[in-house]
N, C-alpha and C positions, 0 to 999 in steps of 0.2 A: 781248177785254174781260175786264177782271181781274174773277174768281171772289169776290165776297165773302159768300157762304154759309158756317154753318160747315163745320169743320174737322176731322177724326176724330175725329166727336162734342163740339166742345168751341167757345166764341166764338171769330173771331178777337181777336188782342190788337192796339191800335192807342192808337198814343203819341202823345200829344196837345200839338201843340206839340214834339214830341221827346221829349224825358222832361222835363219841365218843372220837375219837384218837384227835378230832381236836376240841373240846371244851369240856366241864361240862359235864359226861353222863348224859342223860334225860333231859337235858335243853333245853329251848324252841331255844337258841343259835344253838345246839345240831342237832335240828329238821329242822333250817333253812338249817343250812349248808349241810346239807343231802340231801335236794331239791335241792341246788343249784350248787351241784354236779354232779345232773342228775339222784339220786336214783329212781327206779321206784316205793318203796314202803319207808316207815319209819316207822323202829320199834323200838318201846319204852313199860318200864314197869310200870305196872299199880296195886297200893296196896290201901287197904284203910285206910285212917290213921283218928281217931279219926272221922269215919263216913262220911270222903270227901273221893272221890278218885283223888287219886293223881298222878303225874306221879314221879317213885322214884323206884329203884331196892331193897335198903331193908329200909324199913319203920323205921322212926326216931318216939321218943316220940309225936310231933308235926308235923301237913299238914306246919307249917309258911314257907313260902319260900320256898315251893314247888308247880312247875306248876300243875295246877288243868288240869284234866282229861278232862274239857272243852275249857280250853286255847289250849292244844296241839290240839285236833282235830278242835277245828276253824284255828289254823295255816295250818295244814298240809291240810284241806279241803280247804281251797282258794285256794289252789296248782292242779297240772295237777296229783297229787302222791297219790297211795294208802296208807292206814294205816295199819300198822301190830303191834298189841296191845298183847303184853305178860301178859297173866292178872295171876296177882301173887294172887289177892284178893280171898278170896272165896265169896262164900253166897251171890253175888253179881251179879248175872245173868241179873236178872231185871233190877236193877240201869246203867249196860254196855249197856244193848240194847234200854234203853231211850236214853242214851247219845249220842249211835249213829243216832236211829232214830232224835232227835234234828239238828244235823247237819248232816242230810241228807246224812249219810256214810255208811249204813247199806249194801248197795250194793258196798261200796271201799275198806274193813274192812275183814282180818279174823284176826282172834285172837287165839293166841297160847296158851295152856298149858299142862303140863305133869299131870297133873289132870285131868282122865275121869271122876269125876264126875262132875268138873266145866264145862266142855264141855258140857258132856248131859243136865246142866241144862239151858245152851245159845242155845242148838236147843229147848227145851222147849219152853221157851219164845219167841227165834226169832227167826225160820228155813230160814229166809235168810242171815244169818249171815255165812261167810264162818269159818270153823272150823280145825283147824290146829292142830294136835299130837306134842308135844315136846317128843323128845325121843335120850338119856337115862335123868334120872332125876339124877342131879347132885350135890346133895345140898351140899358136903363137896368140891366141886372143886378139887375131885383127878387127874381131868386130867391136872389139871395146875399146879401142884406141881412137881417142880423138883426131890425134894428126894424120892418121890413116884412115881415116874413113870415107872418104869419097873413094877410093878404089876399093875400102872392102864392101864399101853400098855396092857396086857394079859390081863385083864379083857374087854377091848375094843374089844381086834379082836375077844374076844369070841361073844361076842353082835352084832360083825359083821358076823363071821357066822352064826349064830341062827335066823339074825332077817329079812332075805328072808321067813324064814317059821313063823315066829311070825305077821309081819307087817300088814299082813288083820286081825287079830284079834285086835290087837292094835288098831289098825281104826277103827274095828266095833264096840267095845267096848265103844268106844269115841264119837261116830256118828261123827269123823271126814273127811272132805275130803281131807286135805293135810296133808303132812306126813314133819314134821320139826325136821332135824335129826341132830345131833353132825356131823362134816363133818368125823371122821375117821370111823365111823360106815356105813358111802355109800356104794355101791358095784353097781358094774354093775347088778348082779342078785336083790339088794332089789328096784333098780331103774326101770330095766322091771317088776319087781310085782306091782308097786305102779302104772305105766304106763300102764299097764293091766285093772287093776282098774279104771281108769280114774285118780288118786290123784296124782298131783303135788309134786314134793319133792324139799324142801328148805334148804339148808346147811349150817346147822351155827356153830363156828363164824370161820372166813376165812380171816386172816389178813394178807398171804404172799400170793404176788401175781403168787410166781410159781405153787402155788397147782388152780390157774381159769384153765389152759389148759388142765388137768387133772378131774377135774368134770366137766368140758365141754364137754371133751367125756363120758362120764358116761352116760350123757345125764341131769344132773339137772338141774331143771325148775328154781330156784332162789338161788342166795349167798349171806350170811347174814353177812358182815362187821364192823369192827370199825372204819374202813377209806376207805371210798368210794374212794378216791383217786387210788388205786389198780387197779381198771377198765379199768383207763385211757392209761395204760401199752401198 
């Protein structure tokens, strides 16, 4: 089961969508540029479109011209890099843990979603599969809207205090062992609960490079980017 603690002292770096700032998100472009960065993992989203899975953040009418679920992990598995697979699909448990097993990633690979039950059903199928909690679930993007954000700030630090005493349930509930958080929802306190536990904490997405020196003391295990570039600082 891939290691996502950090790293001779430092987060892992993990490419969000590939390098996204710096090509097509989810394209196989995307995924190189990520590796050649020096990301330690590569994360991309995974739906399924008309019975393929595909890699694609929100699912068009058609798979046509979209990288297959199998292209990106024979890319990213030639590589020295782990995969980090946000699986948007549902009902789909089975089909992800062939495809890992296939290319021999099952031990490189956790997979994120804010879905307990798509989790439970990928320990099902395949308990070696490392399993990742997305949290909070954000389907309206209120934290990226300008005109809304003084209520979605309040609504954040509330989830930021609450979720030191939530976080072991969240995880048990998911059969997850890492804990993959919106980076303003961290806390020094939900970071020693999840470190207590043994589960890695992952902070996504993190695209100014003043807030690295900042959850580096925190202590988290990985940061999840749209421009790996940031690192380099």
């Amino acid at each position: 089961m891939i290691d996502l603690h950090r790293r001779n002292g430092r987060p892992l770096r993990i490419g969000h969508r590939g390098a996204a700032a710096l090509a097509p998100e989810n394209s196989l472009e995307a995924l190189a540029l990520a590796v050649e960065l020096g990301c330690d993992l590569v994360e991309f989203d995974v739906h399924s479109v008309g019975g393929a899975l595909v890699v694609v953040h929100d699912p068009p009418a058609t798979a046509d011209g979209l990288p297959a679920l199998d292209d990106a992990l024979d890319l990213v598995g030639a590589t020295a890099a782990g995969v980090h697979l946000d699986l948007k699909a549902v009902n789909v448990a089975a089909e992800i843990a062939a495809a890992l097993r296939r290319h021999d990633l099952v031990e490189r690979t956790v997979v994120s979603s804010f879905r307990p039950a798509t989790l439970r059903a990928l320990h099902a199928v395949e308990p070696g599969i490392r399993l990742g909690r997305t949290y909070p679930q954000d389907r309206t993007g209120l934290v990226q809207r300008r005109i809304l954000q003084p209520p979605a700030r309040a609504i954040v630090r509330g989830l930021r205090r609450a979720l030191p005493r939530r976080i072991a349930r969240l995880l048990a509930g998911s059969r997850a062992n890492a804990a993959v958080l919106y980076w303003e929802v961290v806390s020094e306190a939900t970071v020693a609960r999840c470190h207590a536990l043994d589960v890695p904490v992952l902070a996504w997405t993190v695209d100014d490079p003043e807030l690295l020196p900042w959850l580096d003391r925190m202590g988290v295990d990985g940061v999840i980017t749209n421009d790996p570039r940031i690192f380099s600082g």
